[in-house]
C-alpha positions in Angstrom: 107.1 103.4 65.2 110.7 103.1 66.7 109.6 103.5 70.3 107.1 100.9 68.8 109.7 98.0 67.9 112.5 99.1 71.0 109.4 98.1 73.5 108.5 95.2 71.5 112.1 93.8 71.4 112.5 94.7 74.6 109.8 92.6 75.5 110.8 89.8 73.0 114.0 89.1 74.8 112.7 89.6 78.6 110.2 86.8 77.2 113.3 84.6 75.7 115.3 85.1 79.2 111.8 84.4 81.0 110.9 81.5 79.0 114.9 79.7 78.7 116.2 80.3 82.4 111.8 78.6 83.7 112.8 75.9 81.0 116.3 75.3 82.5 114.9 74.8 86.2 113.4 71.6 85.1 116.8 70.2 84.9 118.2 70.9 87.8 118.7 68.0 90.1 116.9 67.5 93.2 117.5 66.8 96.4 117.9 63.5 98.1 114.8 62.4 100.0 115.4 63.3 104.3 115.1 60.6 106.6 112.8 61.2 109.5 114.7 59.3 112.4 113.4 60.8 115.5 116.6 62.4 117.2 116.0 62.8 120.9 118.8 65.2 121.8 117.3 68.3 119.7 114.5 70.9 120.6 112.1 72.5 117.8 110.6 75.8 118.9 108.2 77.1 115.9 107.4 80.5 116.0 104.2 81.8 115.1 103.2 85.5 114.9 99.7 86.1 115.6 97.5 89.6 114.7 94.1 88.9 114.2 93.6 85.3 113.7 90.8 84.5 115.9 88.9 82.8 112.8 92.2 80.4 112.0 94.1 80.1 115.4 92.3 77.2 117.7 92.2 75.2 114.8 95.6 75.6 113.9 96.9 75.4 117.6 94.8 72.0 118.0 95.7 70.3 114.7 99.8 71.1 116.1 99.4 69.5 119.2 97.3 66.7 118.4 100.2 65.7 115.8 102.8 66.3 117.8 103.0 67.1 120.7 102.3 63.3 122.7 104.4 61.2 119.9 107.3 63.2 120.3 108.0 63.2 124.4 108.0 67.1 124.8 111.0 68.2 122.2 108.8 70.3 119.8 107.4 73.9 121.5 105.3 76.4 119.7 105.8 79.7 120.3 102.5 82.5 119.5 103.5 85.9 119.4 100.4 87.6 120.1 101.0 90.9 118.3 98.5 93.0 120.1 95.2 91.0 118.2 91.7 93.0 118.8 89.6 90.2 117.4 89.7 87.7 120.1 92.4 86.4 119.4 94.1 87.1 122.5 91.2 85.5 124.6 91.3 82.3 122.6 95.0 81.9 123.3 94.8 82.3 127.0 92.8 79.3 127.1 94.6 77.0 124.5 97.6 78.3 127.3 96.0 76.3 130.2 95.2 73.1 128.0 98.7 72.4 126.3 102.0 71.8 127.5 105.5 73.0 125.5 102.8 76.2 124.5 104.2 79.7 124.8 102.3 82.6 124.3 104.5 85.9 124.3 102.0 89.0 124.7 103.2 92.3 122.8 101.8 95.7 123.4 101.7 99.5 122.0 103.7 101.3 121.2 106.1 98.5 120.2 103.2 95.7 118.5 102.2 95.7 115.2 105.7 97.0 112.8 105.6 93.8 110.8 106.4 90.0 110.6 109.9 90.6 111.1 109.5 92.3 114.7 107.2 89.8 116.1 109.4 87.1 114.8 112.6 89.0 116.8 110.3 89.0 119.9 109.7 85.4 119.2 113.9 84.3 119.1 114.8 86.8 122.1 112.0 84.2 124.2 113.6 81.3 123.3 117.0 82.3 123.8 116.1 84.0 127.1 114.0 80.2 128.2 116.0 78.1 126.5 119.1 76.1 127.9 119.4 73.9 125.4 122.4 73.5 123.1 121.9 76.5 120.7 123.4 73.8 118.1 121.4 71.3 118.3 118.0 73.8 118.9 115.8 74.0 115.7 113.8 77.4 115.1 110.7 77.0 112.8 108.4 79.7 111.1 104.9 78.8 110.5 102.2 81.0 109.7 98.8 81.1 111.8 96.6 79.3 109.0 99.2 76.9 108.3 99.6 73.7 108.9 103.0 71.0 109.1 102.9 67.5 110.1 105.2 66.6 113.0 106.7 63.6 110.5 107.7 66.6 108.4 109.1 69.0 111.3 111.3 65.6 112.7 112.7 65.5 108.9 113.9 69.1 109.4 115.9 68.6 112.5 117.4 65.1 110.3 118.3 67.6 107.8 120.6 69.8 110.5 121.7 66.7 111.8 123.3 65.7 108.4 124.6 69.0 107.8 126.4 70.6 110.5 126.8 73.7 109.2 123.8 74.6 107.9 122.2 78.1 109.1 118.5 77.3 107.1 116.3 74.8 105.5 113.1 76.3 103.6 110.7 73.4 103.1 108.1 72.9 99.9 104.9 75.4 100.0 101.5 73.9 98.6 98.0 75.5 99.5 95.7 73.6 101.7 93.0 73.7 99.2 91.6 74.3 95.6 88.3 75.6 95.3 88.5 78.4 92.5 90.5 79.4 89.8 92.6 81.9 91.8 93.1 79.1 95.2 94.0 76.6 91.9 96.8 79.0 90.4 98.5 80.0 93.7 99.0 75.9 94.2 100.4 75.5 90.7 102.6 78.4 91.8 104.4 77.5 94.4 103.8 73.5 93.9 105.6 73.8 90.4 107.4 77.0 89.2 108.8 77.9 92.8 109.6 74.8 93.6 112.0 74.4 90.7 113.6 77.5 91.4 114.4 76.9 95.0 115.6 73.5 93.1 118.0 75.7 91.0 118.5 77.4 93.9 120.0 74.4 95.7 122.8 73.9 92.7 124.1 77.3 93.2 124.1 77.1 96.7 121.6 80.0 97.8 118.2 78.4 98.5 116.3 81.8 100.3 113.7 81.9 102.8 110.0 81.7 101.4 107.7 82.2 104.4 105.9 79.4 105.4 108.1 76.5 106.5 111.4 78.6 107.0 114.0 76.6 110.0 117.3 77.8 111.6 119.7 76.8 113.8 119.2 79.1 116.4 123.3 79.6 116.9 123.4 80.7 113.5 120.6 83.7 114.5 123.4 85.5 116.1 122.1 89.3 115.6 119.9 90.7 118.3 117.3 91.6 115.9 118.0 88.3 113.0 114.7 89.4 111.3 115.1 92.7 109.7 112.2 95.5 108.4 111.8 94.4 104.7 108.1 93.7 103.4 109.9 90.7 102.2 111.1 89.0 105.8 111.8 85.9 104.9 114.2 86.5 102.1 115.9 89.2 103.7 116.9 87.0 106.9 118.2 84.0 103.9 120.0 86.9 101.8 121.5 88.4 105.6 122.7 84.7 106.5 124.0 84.0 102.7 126.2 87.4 102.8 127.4 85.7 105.8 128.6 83.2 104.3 126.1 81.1 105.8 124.9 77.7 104.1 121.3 77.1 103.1 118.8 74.5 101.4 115.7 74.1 99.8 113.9 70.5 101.3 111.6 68.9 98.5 110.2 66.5 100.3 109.3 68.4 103.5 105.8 69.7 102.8 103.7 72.8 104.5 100.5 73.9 104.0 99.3 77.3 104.0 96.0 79.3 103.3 95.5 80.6 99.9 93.5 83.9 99.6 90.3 83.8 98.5 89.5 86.9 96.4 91.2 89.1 94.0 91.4 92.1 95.8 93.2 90.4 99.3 95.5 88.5 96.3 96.2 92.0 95.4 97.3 93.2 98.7 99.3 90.1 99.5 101.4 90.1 96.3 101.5 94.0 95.8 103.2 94.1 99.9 105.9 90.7 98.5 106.5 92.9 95.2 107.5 96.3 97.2 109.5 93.7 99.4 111.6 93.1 96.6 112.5 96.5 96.5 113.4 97.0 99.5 115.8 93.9 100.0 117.2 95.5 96.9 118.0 98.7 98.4 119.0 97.2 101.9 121.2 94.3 100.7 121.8 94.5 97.1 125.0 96.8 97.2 126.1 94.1 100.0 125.2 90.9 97.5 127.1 92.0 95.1 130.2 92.8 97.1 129.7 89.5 99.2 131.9 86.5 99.1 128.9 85.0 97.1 129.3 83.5 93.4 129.0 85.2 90.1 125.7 82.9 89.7 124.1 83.3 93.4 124.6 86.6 93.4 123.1 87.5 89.3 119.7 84.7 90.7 119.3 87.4 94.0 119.7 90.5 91.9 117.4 89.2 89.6 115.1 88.2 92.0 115.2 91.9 93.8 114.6 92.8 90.3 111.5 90.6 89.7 109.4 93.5 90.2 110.1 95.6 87.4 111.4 92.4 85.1 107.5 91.2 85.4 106.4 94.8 84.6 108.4 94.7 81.7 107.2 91.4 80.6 104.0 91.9 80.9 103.7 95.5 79.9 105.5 94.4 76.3 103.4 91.0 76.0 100.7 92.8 75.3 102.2 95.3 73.4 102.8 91.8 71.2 98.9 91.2 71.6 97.8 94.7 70.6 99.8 95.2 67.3 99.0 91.8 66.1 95.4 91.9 66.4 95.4 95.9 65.6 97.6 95.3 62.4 96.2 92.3 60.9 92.3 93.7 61.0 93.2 97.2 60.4 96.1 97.7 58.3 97.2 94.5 56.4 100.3 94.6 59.1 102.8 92.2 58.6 104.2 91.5 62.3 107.6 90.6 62.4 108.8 87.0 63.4 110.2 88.1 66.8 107.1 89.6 67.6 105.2 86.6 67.0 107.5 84.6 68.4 107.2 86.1 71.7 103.6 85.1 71.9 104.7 81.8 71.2 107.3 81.6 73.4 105.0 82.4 76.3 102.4 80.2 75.5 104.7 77.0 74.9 105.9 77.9 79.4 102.7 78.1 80.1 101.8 75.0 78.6 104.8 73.3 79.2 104.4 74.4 83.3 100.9 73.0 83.2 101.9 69.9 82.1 103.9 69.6 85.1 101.6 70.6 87.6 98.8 67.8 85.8 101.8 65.1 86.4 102.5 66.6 90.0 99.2 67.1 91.5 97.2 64.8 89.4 93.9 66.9 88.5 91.8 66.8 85.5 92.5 67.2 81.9 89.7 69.5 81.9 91.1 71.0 85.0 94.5 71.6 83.3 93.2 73.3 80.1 91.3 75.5 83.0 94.7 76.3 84.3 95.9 78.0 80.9 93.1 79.8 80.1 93.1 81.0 83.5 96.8 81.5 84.0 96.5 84.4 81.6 94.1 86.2 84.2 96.4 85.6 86.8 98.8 87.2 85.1 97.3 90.8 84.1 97.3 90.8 87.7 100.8 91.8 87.6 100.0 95.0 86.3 97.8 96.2 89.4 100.4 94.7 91.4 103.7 96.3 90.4 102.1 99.6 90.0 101.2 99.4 93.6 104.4 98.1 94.6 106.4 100.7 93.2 103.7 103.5 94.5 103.9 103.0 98.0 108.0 102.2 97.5 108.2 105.0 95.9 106.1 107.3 98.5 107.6 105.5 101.6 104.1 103.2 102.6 105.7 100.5 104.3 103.0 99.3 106.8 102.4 95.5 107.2 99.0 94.7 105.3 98.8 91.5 106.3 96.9 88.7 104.6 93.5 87.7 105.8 93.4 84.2 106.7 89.9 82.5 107.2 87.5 82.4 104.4 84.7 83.7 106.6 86.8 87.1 106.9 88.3 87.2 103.5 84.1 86.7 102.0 83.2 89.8 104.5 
């Protein structure tokens, strides 16, 4: 019964940190709106690795060039780094490559393709410097993924926002998903629409906004290293966390918006979130001795510890949630148990956030009523997922499998 009531407390105050620090994001301030003069003496290269995206990448490659490329007299590149594909993809680029101007297609092979995000993404930065002769401060480096998509009004904002701020190193824009179809689509828009959103917000007060995929820009002086983008699962925070050591300056931009793919199916959501949790770990083993000894405040640096720490705090969370369930239900049909008020509580607790996070992504993204009630029924799904996930994540961290799973994109694949 002791072992009992340590996990339960245990999971009563992980469940009272949880719910007070997601409640104190609301009320964090948020940026000022970017203008989106267009700035003539600036270049925007967008990088874009590429491994099997022949079901995603002529759409993509069209959609950018159509937006962007004849309104904005030749200043914004794209950059494909064709990580040795074997679907076709490699075929489809070669003739997008005669059609379009400012297009770059940088061809890797064995036996130095396919080790991850981050290595295609160094390939991508040692092109432009090496083509480039533009002023490296006044030379813009985006990330986009291969099934997302960014309107040029938004990538314009982004070089405004360097402009302003000369000494900024990175700008992570806002993340919503490009549609909404199911349950699971639904909850990964809430997601990073509403609860990440404020917490790169919160971010922003402290002064360590970090990298979260899609939408990541740099001033390229500022990628000084040889090899910027280093081996973590979790690439785009460990390049913000690198740069914040530093002592580096970074932001979150509200108001500049891209849109990614969501995944379709469990099992691929699985995969995606299980490789992000292990990346965690390992930006917590590679940098979290160096965060804490950084030049970094008491508050940015406890945010990034916690945040390489997600992965078991979640565990935790869940794991003693429902702990909470079980002992409730077990002792009030069973044996006339009388729970105490902290374990109640925490069920409480947990439903008021997600109710209270709803809410705000009803106000945000205007859908339903019905839709909303959907969303916390459903959010409880979502979350058991967790479970799967972290064990997974500590597994292959634990037994050293760090290969890049990447995410299907294209629902015709992901429904194969």
């Amino acid at each position: 019964m002791l072992i009992l009531e340590i996990i339960l407390g245990i999971s009563f105050f992980a469940t009272l940190f949880t719910f007070a620090l997601s409640i104190a994001t609301f009320f964090f301030p948020v940026r000022e709106s970017t203008p989106d003069k267009f700035l003539s003496d600036y270049k925007v290269y967008i990088l874009m690795p590429v491994l099997n995206e022949s079901s995603v990448i002529q759409d993509t490659v069209e959609r950018f060039f159509n937006d962007s490329y004849y309104s904005y007299k030749n200043n914004v590149h794209l950059v494909l780094i064709d990580d040795r594909s074997t679907d076709g993809s490699t075929t489809i680029l070669q003739k997008l490559n005669q059609r379009f101007h400012n297009f770059h297609v940088i061809k890797r092979k064995f036996p130095i393709a396919q080790h991850g995000k981050g290595e295609a993404l160094n390939a991508g930065i040692q092109y432009v410097k090496e083509y480039s002769k533009w002023d490296p401060d006044k030379t813009i480096i985006g990330v986009i993924d291969a099934d997302a998509s960014m309107s040029i009004v938004d990538i314009n904002k982004m070089v405004n926002v360097f402009d302003q701020d000369k000494e900024l190193a990175m700008a992570q824009s806002r993340v919503a998903m490009n549609r909404a179809n199911n349950w699971l689509e639904t909850l990964q828009d809430f997601e990073f629409v509403v609860p990440n959103s404020l917490l790169q917000n919160m971010r922003n007060f402290f002064g360590n906004a970090a990298g979260a995929g899609n939408g990541q820009f740099f001033r390229l002086n500022a990628l000084t290293a040889h090899e910027p983008w280093g081996n973590a699962l979790l690439e785009d925070f460990e390049i913000s966390t690198r740069l914040l050591i530093k002592d580096k300056k970074t932001t979150f931009v509200p108001d500049v918006l891209v849109y990614q793919e969501p995944v379709h199916k469990v099992r691929d959501f699985i995969k995606q979130r299980s490789r992000w949790a292990q990346g965690s770990l390992d930006c917590l083993k590679l940098l979290g001795k160096k965060t804490l000894s950084s030049n970094l405040s008491f508050m940015e640096k406890l945010e990034m510890i916690l945040f390489m720490c997600s992965t078991l705090l979640s565990l935790i969370v869940i794991i003693g949630n429902l702990v909470s369930l079980v002992t409730i239900i077990f002792g009030l049909a069973f044996v006339n148990y009388s729970a105490p008020w902290w374990i109640i509580s925490t069920m409480i607790l947990g439903l008021l956030l997600v109710i209270f996070s709803i809410i705000q992504y009803y106000r945000y993204i205007n859908i339903s009523l019905l839709q909303a009630l959907g969303c916390i029924l459903y959010f409880y799904v979502y979350m058991l997922l967790i479970i799967p996930i972290v064990v997974i994540a500590f597994w292959n961290f634990i037994t050293g499998h760090n290969s890049w799973d990447k995410t299907t994109h294209g629902l015709k694949e992901s429904e194969e």
